[in-house]
C-alpha positions in Angstrom: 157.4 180.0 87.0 159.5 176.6 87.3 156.6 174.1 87.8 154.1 173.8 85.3 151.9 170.8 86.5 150.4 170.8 83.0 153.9 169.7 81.2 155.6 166.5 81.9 158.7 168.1 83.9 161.2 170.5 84.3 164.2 170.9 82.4 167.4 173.3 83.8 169.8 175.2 81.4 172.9 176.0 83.0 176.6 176.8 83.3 178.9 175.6 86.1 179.0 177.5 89.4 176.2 178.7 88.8 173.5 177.5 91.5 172.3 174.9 89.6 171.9 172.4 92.1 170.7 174.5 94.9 167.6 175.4 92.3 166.6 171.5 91.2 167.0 170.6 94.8 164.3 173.2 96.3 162.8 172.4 93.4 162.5 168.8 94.1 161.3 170.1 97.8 158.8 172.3 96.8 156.7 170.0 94.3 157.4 166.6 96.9 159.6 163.7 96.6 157.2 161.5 96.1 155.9 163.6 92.9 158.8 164.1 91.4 161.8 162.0 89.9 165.0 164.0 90.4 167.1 163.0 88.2 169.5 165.6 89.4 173.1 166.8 87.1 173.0 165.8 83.9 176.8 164.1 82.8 176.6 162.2 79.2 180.3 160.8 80.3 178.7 158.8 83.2 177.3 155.5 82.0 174.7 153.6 83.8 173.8 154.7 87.0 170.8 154.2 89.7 169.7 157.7 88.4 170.7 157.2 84.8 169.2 154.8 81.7 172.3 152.8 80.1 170.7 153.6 76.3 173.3 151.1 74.7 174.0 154.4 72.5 176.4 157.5 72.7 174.0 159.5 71.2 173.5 162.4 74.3 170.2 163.2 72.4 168.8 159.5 72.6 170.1 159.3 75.8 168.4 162.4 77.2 165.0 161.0 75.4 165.8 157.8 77.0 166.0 159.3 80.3 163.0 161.3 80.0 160.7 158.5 79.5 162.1 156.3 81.8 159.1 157.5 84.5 155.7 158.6 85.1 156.6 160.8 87.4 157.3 165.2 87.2 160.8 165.0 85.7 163.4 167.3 87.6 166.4 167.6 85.7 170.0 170.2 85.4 171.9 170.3 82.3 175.3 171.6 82.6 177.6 170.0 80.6 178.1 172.4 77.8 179.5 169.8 75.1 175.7 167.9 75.4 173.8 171.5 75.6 175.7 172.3 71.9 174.8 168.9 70.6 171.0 169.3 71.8 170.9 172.6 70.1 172.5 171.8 66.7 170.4 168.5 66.4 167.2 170.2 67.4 166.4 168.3 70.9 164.8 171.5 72.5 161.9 171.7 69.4 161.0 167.9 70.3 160.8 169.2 74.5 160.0 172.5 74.4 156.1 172.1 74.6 156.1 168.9 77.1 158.7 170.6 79.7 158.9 173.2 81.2 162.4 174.6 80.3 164.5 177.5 82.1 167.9 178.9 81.6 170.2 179.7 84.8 172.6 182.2 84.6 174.9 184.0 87.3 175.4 187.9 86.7 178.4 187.9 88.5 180.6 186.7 85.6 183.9 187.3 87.6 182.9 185.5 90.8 181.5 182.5 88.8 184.4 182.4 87.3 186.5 182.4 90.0 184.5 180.2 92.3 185.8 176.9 91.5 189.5 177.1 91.9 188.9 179.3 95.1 186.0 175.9 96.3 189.1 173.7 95.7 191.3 175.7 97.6 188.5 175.4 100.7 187.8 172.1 100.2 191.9 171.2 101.0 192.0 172.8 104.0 189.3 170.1 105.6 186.5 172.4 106.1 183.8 172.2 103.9 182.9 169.0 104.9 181.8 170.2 108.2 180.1 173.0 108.4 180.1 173.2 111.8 183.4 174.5 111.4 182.8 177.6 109.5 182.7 180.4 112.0 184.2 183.6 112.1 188.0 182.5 113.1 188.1 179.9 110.5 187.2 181.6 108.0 189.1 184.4 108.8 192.3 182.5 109.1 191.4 180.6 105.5 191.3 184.4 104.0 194.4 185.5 105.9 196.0 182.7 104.2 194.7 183.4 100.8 195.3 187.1 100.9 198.8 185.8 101.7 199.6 183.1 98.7 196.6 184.4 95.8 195.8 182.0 93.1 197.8 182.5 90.0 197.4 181.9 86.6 198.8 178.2 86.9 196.6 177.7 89.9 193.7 178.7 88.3 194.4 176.9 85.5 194.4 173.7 87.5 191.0 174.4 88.7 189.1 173.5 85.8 189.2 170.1 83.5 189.7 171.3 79.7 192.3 170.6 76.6 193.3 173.9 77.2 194.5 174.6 80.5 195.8 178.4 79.5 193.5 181.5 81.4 193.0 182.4 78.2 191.9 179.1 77.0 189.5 178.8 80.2 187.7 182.2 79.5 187.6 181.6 75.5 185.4 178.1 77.0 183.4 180.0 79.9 182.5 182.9 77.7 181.1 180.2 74.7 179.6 178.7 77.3 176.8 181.2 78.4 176.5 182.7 75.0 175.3 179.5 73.6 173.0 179.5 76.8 171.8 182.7 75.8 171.2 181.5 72.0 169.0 178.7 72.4 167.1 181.3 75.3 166.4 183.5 72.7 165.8 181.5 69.8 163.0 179.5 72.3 161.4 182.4 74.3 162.6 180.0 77.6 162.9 182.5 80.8 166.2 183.6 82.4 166.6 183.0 86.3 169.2 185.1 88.2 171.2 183.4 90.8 171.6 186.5 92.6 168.1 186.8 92.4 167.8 183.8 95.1 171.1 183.7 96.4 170.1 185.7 99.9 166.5 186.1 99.6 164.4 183.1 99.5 161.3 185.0 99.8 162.3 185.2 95.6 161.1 181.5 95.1 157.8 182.7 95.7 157.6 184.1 92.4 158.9 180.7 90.7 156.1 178.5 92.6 153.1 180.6 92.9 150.9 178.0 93.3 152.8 176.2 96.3 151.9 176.7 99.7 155.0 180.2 101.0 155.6 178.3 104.1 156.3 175.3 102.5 158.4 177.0 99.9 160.3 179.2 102.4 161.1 176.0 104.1 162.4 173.9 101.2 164.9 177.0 100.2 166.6 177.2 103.1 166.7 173.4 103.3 169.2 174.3 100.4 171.1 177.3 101.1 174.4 176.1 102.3 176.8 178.9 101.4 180.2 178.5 102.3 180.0 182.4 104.3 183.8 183.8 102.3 184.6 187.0 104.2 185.0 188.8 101.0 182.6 188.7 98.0 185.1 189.9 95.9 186.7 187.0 95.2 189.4 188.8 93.1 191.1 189.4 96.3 192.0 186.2 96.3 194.0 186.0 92.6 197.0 187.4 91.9 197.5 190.6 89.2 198.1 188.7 86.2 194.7 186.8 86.6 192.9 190.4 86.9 194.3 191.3 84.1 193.3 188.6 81.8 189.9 189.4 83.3 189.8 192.9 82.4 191.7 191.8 78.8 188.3 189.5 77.7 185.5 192.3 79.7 184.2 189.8 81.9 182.6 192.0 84.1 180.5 192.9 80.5 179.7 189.5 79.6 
């Protein structure tokens, strides 16, 4: 369950590419807009927005707390920035939330794909397409993975893909792998549940299970509201990287992470 009417709101766990946002937003559809603040991706590095409380402080814990409190509404929230998530856990934010929110971690089982997703996004996002989805049918899509199959990603272009200190593969995958381990600390150390993408990712009937309590139809509805999946005509996505990325992949066992 992702809704508990009895807590004050519900907090998301995540790493990138993950289907974070696709999860607050039916979410935030299947409890109502009107019941529910969504206070959608958490970012500590943005300052004062229409969705965010300027604090006057850098502290990402008294930010968050800030944040929290500033409505009397169900609280929807995604927290993905990994630096923040290690700063909640080493000064102890999730024992001050744990019993007012309802808190669940998001993971992707597909370690490889996640992986790869962004770089490959980027690539789809310079051809002009995926602001229009209209435009996704068979022949484009084709033609985008003719082209890929054609000029692959490489290490440099992968590299490029992400915004780190170290842009190396290695570098990347030392950073992505951290990332979901501590994920899978604090779910341990805190009993919070684990929810699959893949679980939801072509079956929306799954988000049954998540709001029991909700109406199906309603439910059904508000998930496919949110499935817009750019349709790749491989879900491998490796086809699309060149051998020395495949091989830093095999190098760290990502596929075992």
């Amino acid at each position: 369950m992702i809704y508990n009417p009895n807590k004050k709101g519900t907090i998301i766990l995540s790493h990138y590419r993950s289907g974070g946002t696709r999860l607050l937003n039916t979410t935030w559809l299947c409890i109502g807009e009107k019941n529910t603040s969504n206070f959608s991706e958490w970012n500590h590095s943005l300052s004062n927005t229409e969705k965010e409380v300027d604090t006057g402080t850098t502290n990402p814990s008294e930010h968050l707390y800030s944040l929290l409190k500033s409505t009397d509404k169900y609280s929807l929230i995604l927290i993905n920035y990994p630096v923040d998530i290690v700063n909640f856990y080493q000064n102890k934010v999730f024992d001050k939330l744990k019993d007012d929110y309802e808190v669940v971690v998001l993971e992707r089982k597909d370690k490889v794909n996640c992986f790869l997703s962004l770089p490959l996004w980027e690539m789809f996002i310079k051809t002009g397409l995926f602001k229009n989805p209209k435009k996704w049918t068979k022949e484009n899509m084709m033609k985008f993975h003719k082209d890929m199959i054609n000029y692959k990603i490489g290490v440099d272009g992968l590299s490029l893909g992400y915004t780190t200190e170290t842009p190396h593969i290695n570098g990347l995958l030392k950073s992505f792998i951290s990332d979901i381990l501590m994920l899978r600390t604090i779910s341990n150390e805190y009993n919070f549940p684990i929810i699959y993408y893949e679980d939801f990712e072509n079956n929306e009937e799954y988000f049954f299970k998540l709001f029991p309590n909700i109406d199906k139809e309603h439910v059904l509805n508000a998930s496919k509201i949110n499935n817009r999946k750019i349709p790749y005509v491989t879900n491998d996505y490796t086809e699309y990287y060149d051998e020395q990325v495949i091989k830093h992949l095999e190098g760290w066992k990502l596929n075992e992470l």
